[in-house]
N, C-alpha and C positions, 0 to 999 in steps of 0.2 A: 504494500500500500504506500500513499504516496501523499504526505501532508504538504499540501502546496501553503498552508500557513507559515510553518516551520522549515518549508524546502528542502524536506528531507525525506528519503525511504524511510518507513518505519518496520521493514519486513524486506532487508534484500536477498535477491537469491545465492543459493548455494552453484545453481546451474545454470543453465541456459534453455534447456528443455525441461517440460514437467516433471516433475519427482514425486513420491509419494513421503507423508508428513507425518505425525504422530495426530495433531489438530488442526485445527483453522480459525483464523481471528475473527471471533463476532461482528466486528465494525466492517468487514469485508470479505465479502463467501459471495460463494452461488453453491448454490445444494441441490440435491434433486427430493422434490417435494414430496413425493410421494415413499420414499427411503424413510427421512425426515420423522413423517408421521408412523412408520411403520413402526418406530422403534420407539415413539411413543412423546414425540417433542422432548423439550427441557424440560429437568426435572424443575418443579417450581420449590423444592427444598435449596434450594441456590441460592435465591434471591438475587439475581442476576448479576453473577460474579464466574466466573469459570465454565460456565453450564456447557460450553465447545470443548472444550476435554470429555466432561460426562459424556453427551451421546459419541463424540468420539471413542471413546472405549471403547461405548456400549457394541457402537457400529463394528467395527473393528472386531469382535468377537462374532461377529457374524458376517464378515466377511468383507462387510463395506470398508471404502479407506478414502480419505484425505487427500488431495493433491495440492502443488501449490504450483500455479502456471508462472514461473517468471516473467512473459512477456506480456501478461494482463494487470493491465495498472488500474490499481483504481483509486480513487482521490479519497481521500477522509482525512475532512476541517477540523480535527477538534485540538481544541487547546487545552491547556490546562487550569487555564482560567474557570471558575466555577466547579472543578470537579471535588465532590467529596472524598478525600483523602483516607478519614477515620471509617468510611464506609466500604470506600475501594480496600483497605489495610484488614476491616473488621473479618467482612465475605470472604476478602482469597485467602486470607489463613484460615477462617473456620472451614470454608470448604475445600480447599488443598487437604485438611485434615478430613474429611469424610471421604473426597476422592481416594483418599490412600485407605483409606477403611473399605469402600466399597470397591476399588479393583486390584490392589495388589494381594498377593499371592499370600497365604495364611504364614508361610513359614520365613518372611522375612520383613512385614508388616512392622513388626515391633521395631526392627531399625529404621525402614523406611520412615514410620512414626519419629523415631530420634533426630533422623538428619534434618527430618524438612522444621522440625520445633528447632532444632540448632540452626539451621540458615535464617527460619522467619525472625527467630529471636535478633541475632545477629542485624539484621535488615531496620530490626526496631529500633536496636539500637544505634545504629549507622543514621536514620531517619528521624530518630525523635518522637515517634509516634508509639501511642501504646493499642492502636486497631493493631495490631498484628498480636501482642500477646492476650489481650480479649479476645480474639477470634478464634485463636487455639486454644483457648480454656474451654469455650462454648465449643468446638466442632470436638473434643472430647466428651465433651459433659451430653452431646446429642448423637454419639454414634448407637448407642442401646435404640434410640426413640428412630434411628432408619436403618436398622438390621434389615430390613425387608428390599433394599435399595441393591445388596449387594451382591455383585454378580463378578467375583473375584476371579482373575485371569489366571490360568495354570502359568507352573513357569515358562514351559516355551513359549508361549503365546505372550508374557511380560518382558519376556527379553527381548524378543521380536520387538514391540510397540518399544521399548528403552532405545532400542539401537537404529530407530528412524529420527530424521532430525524434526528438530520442532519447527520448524519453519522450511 
Protein backbone atom coordinates (compact mmCIF):
# COMPACT_ATOMS: atom_id res chain seq x y z
CA UNK A 1 0.00 0.00 0.00
CA UNK A 2 0.90 3.35 -0.68
CA UNK A 3 0.29 6.48 1.80
CA UNK A 4 0.42 9.34 -0.64
CA UNK A 5 0.12 11.48 2.64
CA UNK A 6 3.38 10.38 4.20
CA UNK A 7 4.81 9.29 0.57
CA UNK A 8 5.75 6.36 1.43
CA UNK A 9 5.10 2.32 0.94
CA UNK A 10 3.66 1.10 3.98
CA UNK A 11 3.97 -2.68 2.71
CA UNK A 12 6.85 -3.16 0.14
CA UNK A 13 7.46 -6.18 -1.68
CA UNK A 14 9.61 -8.82 -1.11
CA UNK A 15 9.39 -9.71 -5.01
CA UNK A 16 8.36 -8.68 -8.14
CA UNK A 17 5.61 -11.35 -8.88
CA UNK A 18 2.93 -12.43 -6.59
CA UNK A 19 3.86 -14.43 -3.53
CA UNK A 20 1.95 -16.06 -1.01
CA UNK A 21 1.79 -14.35 2.63
CA UNK A 22 0.85 -15.41 6.12
CA UNK A 23 -2.02 -12.40 6.05
CA UNK A 24 -3.32 -9.24 4.47
CA UNK A 25 -3.77 -5.76 5.69
CA UNK A 26 -7.21 -4.63 6.46
CA UNK A 27 -6.97 -1.13 5.04
CA UNK A 28 -6.18 -2.96 1.64
CA UNK A 29 -7.21 -6.47 0.40
CA UNK A 30 -9.42 -7.76 -2.36
CA UNK A 31 -10.83 -11.06 -1.03
CA UNK A 32 -13.19 -13.35 -2.67
CA UNK A 33 -16.54 -12.81 -1.06
CA UNK A 34 -17.81 -15.77 -1.08
CA UNK A 35 -14.51 -17.71 0.67
CA UNK A 36 -14.98 -14.67 3.17
CA UNK A 37 -18.22 -15.68 4.28
CA UNK A 38 -17.75 -19.24 4.15
CA UNK A 39 -15.47 -19.33 6.86
CA UNK A 40 -17.75 -17.23 8.76
CA UNK A 41 -16.44 -13.40 8.55
CA UNK A 42 -14.49 -11.80 11.43
CA UNK A 43 -14.76 -12.90 14.55
CA UNK A 44 -16.56 -9.81 16.38
CA UNK A 45 -14.57 -11.05 19.73
CA UNK A 46 -11.73 -8.71 18.02
CA UNK A 47 -13.04 -5.79 18.24
CA UNK A 48 -11.52 -4.66 15.23
CA UNK A 49 -7.89 -5.07 15.97
CA UNK A 50 -6.05 -8.15 14.02
CA UNK A 51 -9.31 -9.95 12.86
CA UNK A 52 -6.89 -10.48 9.16
CA UNK A 53 -4.72 -12.84 10.85
CA UNK A 54 -7.81 -14.79 12.48
CA UNK A 55 -9.71 -15.61 9.35
CA UNK A 56 -6.23 -15.99 7.83
CA UNK A 57 -5.43 -18.95 9.93
CA UNK A 58 -8.74 -19.91 9.84
CA UNK A 59 -8.54 -19.95 5.88
CA UNK A 60 -5.27 -21.34 5.77
CA UNK A 61 -6.38 -24.41 7.50
CA UNK A 62 -8.60 -25.01 5.00
CA UNK A 63 -6.77 -24.40 2.22
CA UNK A 64 -7.33 -20.81 1.25
CA UNK A 65 -4.07 -18.60 1.23
CA UNK A 66 -3.03 -14.88 1.20
CA UNK A 67 -1.38 -13.24 -1.62
CA UNK A 68 0.32 -10.12 -1.99
CA UNK A 69 0.56 -8.75 -5.77
CA UNK A 70 3.47 -6.26 -5.78
CA UNK A 71 2.58 -4.50 -8.67
CA UNK A 72 -1.03 -3.48 -7.38
CA UNK A 73 -0.85 -0.23 -5.47
CA UNK A 74 -3.21 0.89 -3.62
CA UNK A 75 -3.49 4.31 -1.96
CA UNK A 76 -4.52 4.43 2.00
CA UNK A 77 -4.60 8.20 3.55
CA UNK A 78 -4.46 7.67 6.83
CA UNK A 79 -2.59 9.44 9.29
CA UNK A 80 -1.85 9.26 12.54
CA UNK A 81 -3.56 12.11 13.47
CA UNK A 82 -6.62 11.12 15.48
CA UNK A 83 -5.88 7.55 15.86
CA UNK A 84 -6.54 5.99 19.35
CA UNK A 85 -3.37 4.60 20.60
CA UNK A 86 -4.50 3.14 24.05
CA UNK A 87 -7.10 1.25 21.87
CA UNK A 88 -4.90 0.21 18.96
CA UNK A 89 -2.15 -0.99 22.02
CA UNK A 90 -5.27 -2.31 24.21
CA UNK A 91 -6.84 -4.81 21.19
CA UNK A 92 -3.47 -6.03 19.50
CA UNK A 93 -2.10 -7.27 22.75
CA UNK A 94 -5.35 -8.72 24.12
CA UNK A 95 -5.81 -10.30 20.84
CA UNK A 96 -2.34 -11.30 19.70
CA UNK A 97 -2.95 -13.17 23.02
CA UNK A 98 -6.07 -15.13 22.01
CA UNK A 99 -4.73 -15.58 18.46
CA UNK A 100 -1.92 -17.51 20.19
CA UNK A 101 -4.59 -19.31 22.32
CA UNK A 102 -6.68 -20.12 19.46
CA UNK A 103 -4.18 -21.27 16.69
CA UNK A 104 -0.89 -22.25 17.94
CA UNK A 105 -0.18 -25.79 18.45
CA UNK A 106 -0.81 -27.15 22.32
CA UNK A 107 2.69 -28.15 22.80
CA UNK A 108 4.42 -24.94 22.43
CA UNK A 109 1.76 -22.35 23.25
CA UNK A 110 3.02 -21.61 26.74
CA UNK A 111 6.33 -20.02 25.04
CA UNK A 112 4.80 -18.62 22.31
CA UNK A 113 2.44 -17.13 25.20
CA UNK A 114 6.20 -15.95 26.94
CA UNK A 115 7.68 -14.22 23.96
CA UNK A 116 4.83 -12.27 22.43
CA UNK A 117 4.13 -10.91 26.67
CA UNK A 118 8.03 -10.32 26.47
CA UNK A 119 8.10 -8.38 23.11
CA UNK A 120 4.56 -6.56 23.97
CA UNK A 121 5.99 -5.65 27.33
CA UNK A 122 9.09 -4.54 25.86
CA UNK A 123 7.17 -2.29 23.11
CA UNK A 124 5.21 -0.64 26.35
CA UNK A 125 7.91 0.14 27.59
CA UNK A 126 9.81 1.44 24.49
CA UNK A 127 6.23 3.46 23.91
CA UNK A 128 5.03 4.61 27.09
CA UNK A 129 1.93 3.36 26.84
CA UNK A 130 0.30 0.99 29.39
CA UNK A 131 -2.62 -0.42 26.40
CA UNK A 132 -0.35 -3.19 25.74
CA UNK A 133 0.05 -4.57 29.37
CA UNK A 134 -3.93 -4.15 29.98
CA UNK A 135 -4.44 -5.85 26.90
CA UNK A 136 -2.40 -8.89 27.90
CA UNK A 137 -3.86 -9.19 31.30
CA UNK A 138 -7.54 -9.09 29.80
CA UNK A 139 -6.66 -11.56 26.52
CA UNK A 140 -5.47 -14.00 29.59
CA UNK A 141 -8.13 -13.33 31.84
CA UNK A 142 -10.76 -14.05 28.54
CA UNK A 143 -9.14 -17.14 26.95
CA UNK A 144 -11.58 -19.66 29.35
CA UNK A 145 -14.68 -17.23 28.05
CA UNK A 146 -13.55 -18.29 23.89
CA UNK A 147 -12.35 -21.83 24.22
CA UNK A 148 -14.84 -22.52 21.77
CA UNK A 149 -12.86 -20.13 19.03
CA UNK A 150 -10.01 -22.56 18.92
CA UNK A 151 -9.08 -24.26 16.19
CA UNK A 152 -5.37 -24.91 16.91
CA UNK A 153 -2.84 -25.73 13.88
CA UNK A 154 -0.93 -29.18 14.14
CA UNK A 155 2.72 -28.55 13.97
CA UNK A 156 3.39 -28.85 10.34
CA UNK A 157 0.64 -26.84 9.25
CA UNK A 158 2.26 -23.83 12.17
CA UNK A 159 5.46 -24.15 10.69
CA UNK A 160 4.29 -23.82 7.37
CA UNK A 161 2.18 -20.51 8.19
CA UNK A 162 5.66 -19.35 10.58
CA UNK A 163 7.88 -19.69 7.55
CA UNK A 164 5.70 -17.41 4.94
CA UNK A 165 6.55 -13.93 5.03
CA UNK A 166 4.04 -11.56 6.54
CA UNK A 167 3.95 -9.33 3.89
Amino acid sequence: MYNPTTKRFENESFQDSPYQVRSFIGCGHILHRQNFLSLGGYSEQLVHQGEEMDIAARGFQKGLYCYHFPTLKIHHTASEVGRNWHRMDYYGARNNILWNDWFVPSSIKGIKQMRTSVSRSALACKVRRAGQFQGMLDGFKSISNYKKKRESMDMTTYKHWNRLPVR
